[in-house]
N, C-alpha and C positions, 0 to 999 in steps of 0.2 A: 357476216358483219366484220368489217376493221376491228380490232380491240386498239382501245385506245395506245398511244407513244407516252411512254412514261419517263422521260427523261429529263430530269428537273435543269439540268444545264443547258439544254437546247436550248436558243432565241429563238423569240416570238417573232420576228422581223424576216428570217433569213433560215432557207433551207439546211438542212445539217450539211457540213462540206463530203463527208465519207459518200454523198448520194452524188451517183453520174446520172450524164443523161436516160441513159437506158433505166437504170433505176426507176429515178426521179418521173416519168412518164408513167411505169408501172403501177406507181406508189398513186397517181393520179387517178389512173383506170381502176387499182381497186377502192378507193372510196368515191368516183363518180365526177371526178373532178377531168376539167377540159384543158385543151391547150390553151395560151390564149389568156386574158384574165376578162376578170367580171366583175364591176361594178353594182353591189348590193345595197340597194334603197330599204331601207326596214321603216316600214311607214303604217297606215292604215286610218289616217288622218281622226278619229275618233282618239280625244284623251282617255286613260287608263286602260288600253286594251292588253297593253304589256308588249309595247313596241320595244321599249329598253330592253328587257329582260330578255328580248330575244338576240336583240343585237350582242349584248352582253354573252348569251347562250353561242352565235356565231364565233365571237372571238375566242370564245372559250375552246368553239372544234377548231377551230384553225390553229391554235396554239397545241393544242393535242396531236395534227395531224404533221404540224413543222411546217403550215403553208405559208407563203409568205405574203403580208398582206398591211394593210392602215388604215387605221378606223378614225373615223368622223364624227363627233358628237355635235348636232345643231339641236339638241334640247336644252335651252338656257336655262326653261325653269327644275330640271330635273338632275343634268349631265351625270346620268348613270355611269358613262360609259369613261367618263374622267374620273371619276369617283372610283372608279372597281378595276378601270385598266388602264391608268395616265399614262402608263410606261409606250402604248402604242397606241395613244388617242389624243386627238387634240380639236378644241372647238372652233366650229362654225358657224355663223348668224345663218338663219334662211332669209332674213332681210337686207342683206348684203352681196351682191353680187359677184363680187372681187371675193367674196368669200367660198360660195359654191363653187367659181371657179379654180380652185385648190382643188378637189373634188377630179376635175380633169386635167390639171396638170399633172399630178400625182401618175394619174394614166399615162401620160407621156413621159414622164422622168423619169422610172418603174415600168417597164413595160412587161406584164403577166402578172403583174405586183395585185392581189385580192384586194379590192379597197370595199369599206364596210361606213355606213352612212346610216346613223339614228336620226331619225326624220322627226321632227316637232310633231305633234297635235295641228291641224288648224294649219296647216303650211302648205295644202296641195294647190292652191293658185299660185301661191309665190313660187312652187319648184316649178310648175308646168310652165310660168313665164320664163325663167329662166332655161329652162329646158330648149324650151321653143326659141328664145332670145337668138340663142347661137348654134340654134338644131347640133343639141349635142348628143344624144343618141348615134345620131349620122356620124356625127365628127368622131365620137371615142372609138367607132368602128372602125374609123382607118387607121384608128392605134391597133387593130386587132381586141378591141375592146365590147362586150356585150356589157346591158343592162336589165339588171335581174330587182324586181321588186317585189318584195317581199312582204306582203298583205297579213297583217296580225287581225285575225279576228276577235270578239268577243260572240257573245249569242246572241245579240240583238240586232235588231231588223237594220239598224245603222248602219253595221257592219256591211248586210249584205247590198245596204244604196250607196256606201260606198267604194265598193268594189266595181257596179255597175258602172259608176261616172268612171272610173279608171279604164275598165274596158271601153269606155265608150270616146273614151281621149285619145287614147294609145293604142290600141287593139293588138296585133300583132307585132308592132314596132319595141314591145317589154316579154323579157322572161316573165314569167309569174310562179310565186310561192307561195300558195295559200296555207297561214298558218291559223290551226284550230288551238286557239290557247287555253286547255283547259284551267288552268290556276286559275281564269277568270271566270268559269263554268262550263259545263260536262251536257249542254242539249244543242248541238248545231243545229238541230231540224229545218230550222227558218231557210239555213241554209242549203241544206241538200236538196229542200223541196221547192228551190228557189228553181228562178231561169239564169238564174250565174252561174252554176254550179257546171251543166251541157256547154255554157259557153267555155265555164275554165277549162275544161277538158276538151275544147274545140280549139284554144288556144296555147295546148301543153302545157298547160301549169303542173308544178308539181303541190304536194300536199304534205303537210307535215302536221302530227298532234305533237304538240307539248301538253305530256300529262301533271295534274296536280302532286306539288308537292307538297308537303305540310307546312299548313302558314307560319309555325313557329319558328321552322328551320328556315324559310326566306326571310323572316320578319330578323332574324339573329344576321343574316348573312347580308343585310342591307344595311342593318345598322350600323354595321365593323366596316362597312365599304370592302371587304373582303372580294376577292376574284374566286371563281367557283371552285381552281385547284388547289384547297386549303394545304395540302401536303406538300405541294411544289414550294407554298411560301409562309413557311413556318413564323416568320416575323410579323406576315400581315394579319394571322389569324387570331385574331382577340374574340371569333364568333362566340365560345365555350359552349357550343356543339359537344354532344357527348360521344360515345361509341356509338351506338343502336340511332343517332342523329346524321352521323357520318357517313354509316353504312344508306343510310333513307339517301342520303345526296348523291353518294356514290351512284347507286342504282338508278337515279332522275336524268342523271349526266349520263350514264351510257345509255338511255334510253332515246333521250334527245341525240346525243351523237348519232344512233344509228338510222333515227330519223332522216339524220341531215345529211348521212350515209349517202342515200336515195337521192338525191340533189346534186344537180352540176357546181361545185363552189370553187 
C-alpha cells in the first residue's frame, strides 16, 4: 500500500513541479493509476446511498496522492462536494445540458486532467440522454479519455436493480466500481448472491468496501463542512473532534485510500 503524501502546501489542482516524467508515471503505477485520464461518474441513482461521501472520499485520495484533477457537483439538493471542497468544485444542473457539457470540455482543455462528477439521485435518464445526445463515451475517447462509473451501493435489493439497468444500458462501453458502503450497512448478501455480481466480474469492475465509521465523527465532520484532511487545514476545522476521534478518522482514511489503491484513478 501507498502511504499517503503528507504535504500540506501541495495543490490539489497540479502535480508537485520537483516530479519528472519518469517519476511522475512511477508514482501512477504504484497506486494503480493509468495514462491517460478518466472521467468518474459517482452515482448509484437510489438517494442516500452515500454517493457524496464517496465522491468526497475520491477527492480526498487524489489530493493525497497530488493527482491532478476537477470535481463536479450536480447534487443541488445536497452539494457535498461545494460545501467540503469549493477550492476544486464547482456546480452543475443534470437538467442542463450546456451544463454536463463542461463535464467534457474540461476533458479537452486538460488533457490527463482526473475529472470527478457527484451524480444526483434520480438523474440516470437525464445523464444516459445526454450521454447518448452526443455519444460522448466515444467522443472523450478520442481525447484519450475513459469513463469510469462508480456504483455506490446500499444493502437493498434497489441497489442491486439498479446496477442491472446500468449494465444492461452500457455494458462494456463503462469502467465499473462497485462501491459496498458500509456507513450505510454491513450485509451485501442480496448482492453477492445476485446475477450482478458474475456479470460485474464478466465486465471488470473493480470493488471497493467503505468501512463504518462512527456516526458521531461523520455527523461532527458534516456539520463544519470540514474536508477530511483536518490537519492540512487548521482554519477549516471547527469539527472539535477529539484525539482518540482523530485517530478513528485517521485510520477510515487510510483504509479507504488503500481501497482505492486497487483502482485505476
Amino acid at each position: 500500500m501507498t502511504p499517503p503524501l503528507d504535504s500540506a502546501d501541495a495543490s490539489p489542482l497540479s502535480p508537485p513541479a520537483e516530479i519528472g516524467p519518469s517519476t511522475a508515471q512511477l508514482k501512477m503505477e504504484e497506486v494503480g493509476c493509468i495514462e491517460g485520464g478518466i472521467i468518474h461518474l459517482v452515482g448509484g441513482e437510489k438517494g442516500g446511498v452515500g454517493k457524496s461521501l464517496v465522491a468526497r472520499l475520491l477527492v480526498h485520495y487524489m489530493q493525497e496522492r497530488r493527482l491532478p484533477f476537477q470535481a463536479f457537483d450536480a447534487d443541488r439538493s445536497n452539494a457535498a462536494l461545494l460545501r467540503h471542497y469549493s477550492e476544486v468544485s464547482s456546480q452543475i444542473l443534470m437538467d442542463r445540458h450546456d451544463h454536463l457539457d463542461k463535464i467534457i470540455e474540461t476533458a479537452h482543455e486538460m488533457p490527463g486532467k482526473r475529472i470527478v462528477v457527484d451524480l444526483a439521485a434520480q438523474t440516470h435518464d437525464a445523464l444516459v440522454k445526454w450521454i447518448e445526445g452526443v455519444d460522448m463515451i466515444e467522443m472523450v475517447g478520442t481525447m484519450n479519455y475513459r469513463v469510469c462509473y462508480w456504483h455506490v451501493m446500499d444493502c437493498g435489493k434497489d441497489s442491486v436493480d439498479l446496477l442491472r439497468r446500468l449494465f444492461e444500458r452500457f455494458g462494456s462501453r463503462l469502467a465499473y466500481v462497485i462501491v459496498q458502503n458500509q456507513v450505510r450497512g454491513d450485509n451485501f448478501d442480496l448482492f453477492e448472491k445476485s446475477a450482478e455480481k458474475p456479470k460485474a466480474l464478466e465486465l471488470g469492475a473493480k470493488f471497493v468496501c467503505i468501512r463504518h465509521l462512527m456516526n458521531h465523527v461523520m455527523q461532527k465532520i458534516d456539520a463544519s463542512n470540514a474536508p477530511f484532511a483536518l490537519g492540512k487545514y487548521p482554519e477549516r476545522d471547527n469539527t472539535g473532534l477529539g484525539l482518540v476521534d482523530r485517530q478513528r478518522l485517521k485510520l477510515w482514511l487510510t483504509q479507504a485510500c488503500a481501497q482505492m489503491d486497487q483502482v485505476e484513478i
